[in-house]
N, C-alpha and C positions, 0 to 999 in steps of 0.2 A: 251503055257501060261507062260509069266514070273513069275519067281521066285521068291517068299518072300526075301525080306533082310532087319531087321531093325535097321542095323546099318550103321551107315554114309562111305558110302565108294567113292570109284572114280566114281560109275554109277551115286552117285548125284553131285561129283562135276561137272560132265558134263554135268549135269541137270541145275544146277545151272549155270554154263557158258553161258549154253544157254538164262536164264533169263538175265545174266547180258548182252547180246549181243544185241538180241530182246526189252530188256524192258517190253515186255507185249505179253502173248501167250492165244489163245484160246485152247478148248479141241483138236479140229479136227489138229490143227498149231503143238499141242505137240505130238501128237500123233508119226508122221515119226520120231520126233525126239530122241522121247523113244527108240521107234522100233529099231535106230542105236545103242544107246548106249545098250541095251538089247541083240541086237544079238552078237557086239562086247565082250561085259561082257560072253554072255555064248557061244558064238563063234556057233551058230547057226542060222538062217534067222528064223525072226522075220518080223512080216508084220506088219504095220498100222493098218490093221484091226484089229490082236489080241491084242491091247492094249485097257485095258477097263478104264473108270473114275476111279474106283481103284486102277489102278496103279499109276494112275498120283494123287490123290488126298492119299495114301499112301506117294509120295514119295517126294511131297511135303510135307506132314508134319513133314518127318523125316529130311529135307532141313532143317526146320523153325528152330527144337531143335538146330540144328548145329551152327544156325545161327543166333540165337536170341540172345547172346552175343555181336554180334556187331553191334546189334540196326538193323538189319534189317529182313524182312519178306516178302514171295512170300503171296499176298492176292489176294482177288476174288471179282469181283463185277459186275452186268448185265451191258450190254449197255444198256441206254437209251429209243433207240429207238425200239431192238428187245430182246429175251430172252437168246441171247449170254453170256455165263460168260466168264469175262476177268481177266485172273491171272495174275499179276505185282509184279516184287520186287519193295519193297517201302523201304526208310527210315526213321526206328518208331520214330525218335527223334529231328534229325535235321531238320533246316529251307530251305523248297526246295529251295528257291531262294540262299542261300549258296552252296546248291549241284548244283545248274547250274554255278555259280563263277568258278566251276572247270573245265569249258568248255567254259565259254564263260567271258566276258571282265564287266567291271563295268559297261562302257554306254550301254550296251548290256542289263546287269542284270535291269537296271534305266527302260528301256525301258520296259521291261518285267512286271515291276509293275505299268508302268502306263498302260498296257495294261490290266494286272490284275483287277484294279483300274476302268478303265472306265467299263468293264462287269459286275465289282459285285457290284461298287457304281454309278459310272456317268449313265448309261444304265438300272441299275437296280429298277427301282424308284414302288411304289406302285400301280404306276398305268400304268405303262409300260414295266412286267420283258424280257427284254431282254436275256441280259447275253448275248450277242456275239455280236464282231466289226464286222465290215464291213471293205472290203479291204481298202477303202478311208478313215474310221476312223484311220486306222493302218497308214497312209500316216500320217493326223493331229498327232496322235503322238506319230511320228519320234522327235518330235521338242522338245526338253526337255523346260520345266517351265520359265518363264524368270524371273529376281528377282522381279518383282512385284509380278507374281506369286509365287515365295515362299516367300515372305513375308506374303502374304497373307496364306497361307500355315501357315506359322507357327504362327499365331494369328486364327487360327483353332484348332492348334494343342493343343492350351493352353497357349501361349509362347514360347513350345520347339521347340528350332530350329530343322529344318529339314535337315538331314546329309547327305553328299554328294551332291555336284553340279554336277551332269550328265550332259554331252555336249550331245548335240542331233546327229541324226543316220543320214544319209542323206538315200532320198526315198528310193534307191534301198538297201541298209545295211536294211532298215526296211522289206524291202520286203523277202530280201533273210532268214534275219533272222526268220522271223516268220515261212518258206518255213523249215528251219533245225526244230524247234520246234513240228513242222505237224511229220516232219522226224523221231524226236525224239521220238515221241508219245506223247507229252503236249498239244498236241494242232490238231482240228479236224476243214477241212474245210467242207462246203456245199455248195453244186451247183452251188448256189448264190453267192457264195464269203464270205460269215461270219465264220468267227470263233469262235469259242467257247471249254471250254476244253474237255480233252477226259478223257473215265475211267480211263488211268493213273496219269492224270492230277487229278481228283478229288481223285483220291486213295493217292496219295501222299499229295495232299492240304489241306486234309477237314480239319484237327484240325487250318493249319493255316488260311484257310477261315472263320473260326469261329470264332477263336482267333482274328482275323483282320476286318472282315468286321460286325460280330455282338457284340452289348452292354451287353456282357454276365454279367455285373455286375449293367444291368438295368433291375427291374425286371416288372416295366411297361412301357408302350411306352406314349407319349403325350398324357394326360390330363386323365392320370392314366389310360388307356385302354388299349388293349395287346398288347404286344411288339413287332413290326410289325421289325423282323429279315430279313438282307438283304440274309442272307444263311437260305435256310428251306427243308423240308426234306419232301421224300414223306410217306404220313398216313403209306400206304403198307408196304413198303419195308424199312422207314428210311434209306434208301441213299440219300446224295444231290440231288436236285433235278434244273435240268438247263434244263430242255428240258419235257415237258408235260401241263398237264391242273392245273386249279388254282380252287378256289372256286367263285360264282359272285358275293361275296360280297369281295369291294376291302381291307376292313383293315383284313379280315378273314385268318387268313394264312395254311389254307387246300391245299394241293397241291398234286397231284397227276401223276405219268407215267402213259401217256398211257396205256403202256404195264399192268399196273398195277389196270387199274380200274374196268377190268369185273370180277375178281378175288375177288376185295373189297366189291363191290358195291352187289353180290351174296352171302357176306358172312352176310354181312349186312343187305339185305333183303330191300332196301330200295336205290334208288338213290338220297340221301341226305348228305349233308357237316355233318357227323358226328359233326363237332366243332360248325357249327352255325344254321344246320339245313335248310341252306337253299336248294332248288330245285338242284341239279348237272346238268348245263345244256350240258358240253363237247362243248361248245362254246367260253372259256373263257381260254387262254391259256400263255403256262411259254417256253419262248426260241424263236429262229428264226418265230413262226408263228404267235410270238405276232403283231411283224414287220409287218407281211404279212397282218394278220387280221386289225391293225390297219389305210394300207392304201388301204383297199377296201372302195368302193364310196360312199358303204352303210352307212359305221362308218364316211367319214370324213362330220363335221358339223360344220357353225358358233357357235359363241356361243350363236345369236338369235335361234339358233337352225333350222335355214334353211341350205343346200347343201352345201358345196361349190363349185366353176365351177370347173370343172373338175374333175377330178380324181388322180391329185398329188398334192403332199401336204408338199412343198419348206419351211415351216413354221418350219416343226416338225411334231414327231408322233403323231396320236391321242389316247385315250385307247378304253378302251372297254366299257366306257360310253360316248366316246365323245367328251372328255375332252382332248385339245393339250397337249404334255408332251416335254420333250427335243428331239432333233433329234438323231436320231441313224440311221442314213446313206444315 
């Protein structure tokens, strides 16, 4: 059994190393790597096995104290899709698109937020939460704005100009860059080809996801009714929420993980949208399978409300009442 130690010594700066190499470790990932610096420190064989969540959740916290001075912190948070916790050093202050500046080039960074941009506004509409490109959408844009487009841009913005003119990527610089991103841990592919962010991504983004993509200084949404926010959070867990179920009423903003609903909905007593009451059907979904659901044959409809021929849908997506929406892929 490793030994207590709660002052800051070279076993955590090694610990810490390790974070800064990795970016983001799970329990099972940390574990050998305790193990080493553990046997090394007391010069004794140390297994994987005997390192329990107490070491590692001890010694990260004695990391944090060290290291909370310089604005940063090893923090935790589930995946998404399973009950995985994922520890990341994050930056508590600065603007991650500035800490990527340090690695990568300004049309590089430009890009980065138009990709940002289209997942959490272009994609993310009330009646179609996306939140992730498609490889082809990553291709579209490569191509940075052209001045009509930011002109337009900045008669959105209020008047203010919009700063910097980013030159556009050519296809492959989009491809590969997105490919270091995945690398970096910012960014997670699926099967399918869509991208979308990962736990370190949202661990590092949320305040600026907030700060940027919701009206935090609007306290109601159109026609004084609730503020239908493009970042929301699930009931459960208050984590971002980019990948689960939605409530079936579309302005309702209940949202829920998967992983997160037999736990709720048991504590509850009740399979209903706590906020609006209505029915929880698990039909009604936030991420990649909004996409999927949307173009089953079932959902695509005119707007007379008859079929449409076939089964794809070159138009755009449709939602979950029917209703076409922009395309996303």
């Amino acid at each position: 059994m490793p030994r207590d130690d709660d002052s800051y010594n070279d076993s955590h700066r090694a610990f810490l190393q390790a974070f800064m190499a990795r970016s983001t470790m799970t329990f099972e990932q940390a574990k050998p790597v305790l193990a080493a610096i553990f046997s090394a420190r007391d010069n004794e064989d140390i297994l994987p096995e005997d390192i329990t969540q107490t070491d590692l959740t001890n010694n990260i916290a004695i990391i944090n104290t060290a290291i909370s001075p310089f604005d940063l912190e090893i923090r935790s948070t589930k995946h998404q899709t399973d009950h995985t916790i994922i520890y990341g050093l994050v930056n508590t202050t600065s603007d991650p698109l500035t800490q990527l500046a340090t690695t990568h080039n300004a049309n590089e960074i430009a890009f980065v937020k138009r990709v940002l941009d289209a997942m959490f506004d272009t994609y993310n509409t009330s009646r179609l939460e996306a939140m992730a490109v498609s490889s082809m959408q990553v291709a579209q844009l490569a191509k940075a704005p052209t001045t009509a487009d930011r002109h337009e841009s900045t008669a959105m913005n209020g008047g203010i100009p919009i700063a910097g003119a980013a030159q556009s990527l050519g296809l492959r610089e989009a491809e590969d860059m997105m490919k270091k991103l995945v690398e970096e841990g910012w960014f997670e592919e699926s099967r399918r080809g869509y991208f979308t962010l990962s736990p370190r991504g949202l661990m590092e983004l949320r305040g600026w996801l907030v700060a940027t993509y919701n009206d935090v200084d609007d306290d109601d949404g159109e026609d004084g009714g609730p503020r239908n926010d493009k970042i929301k959070t699930c009931m459960a867990c208050k984590d971002i929420i980019t990948v689960g179920q939605r409530c079936p009423q579309r302005h309702c903003p209940g949202r829920l993980h998967d992983i997160c609903t037999q736990n709720f909905f048991r504590r509850q007593k009740a399979d209903t949208c706590p906020l609006c009451k209505s029915q929880w059907t698990g039909e009604n979904f936030v991420g990649e399978r909004a996409i999927a659901a949307s173009n089953r044959p079932s959902t695509i409809r005119r707007r007379s409300g008859h079929p449409a021929e076939g089964s794809s849908n070159p138009g755009g997506q449709v939602d979950d009442a029917g209703e076409t929406a922009s395309p996303v892929g």
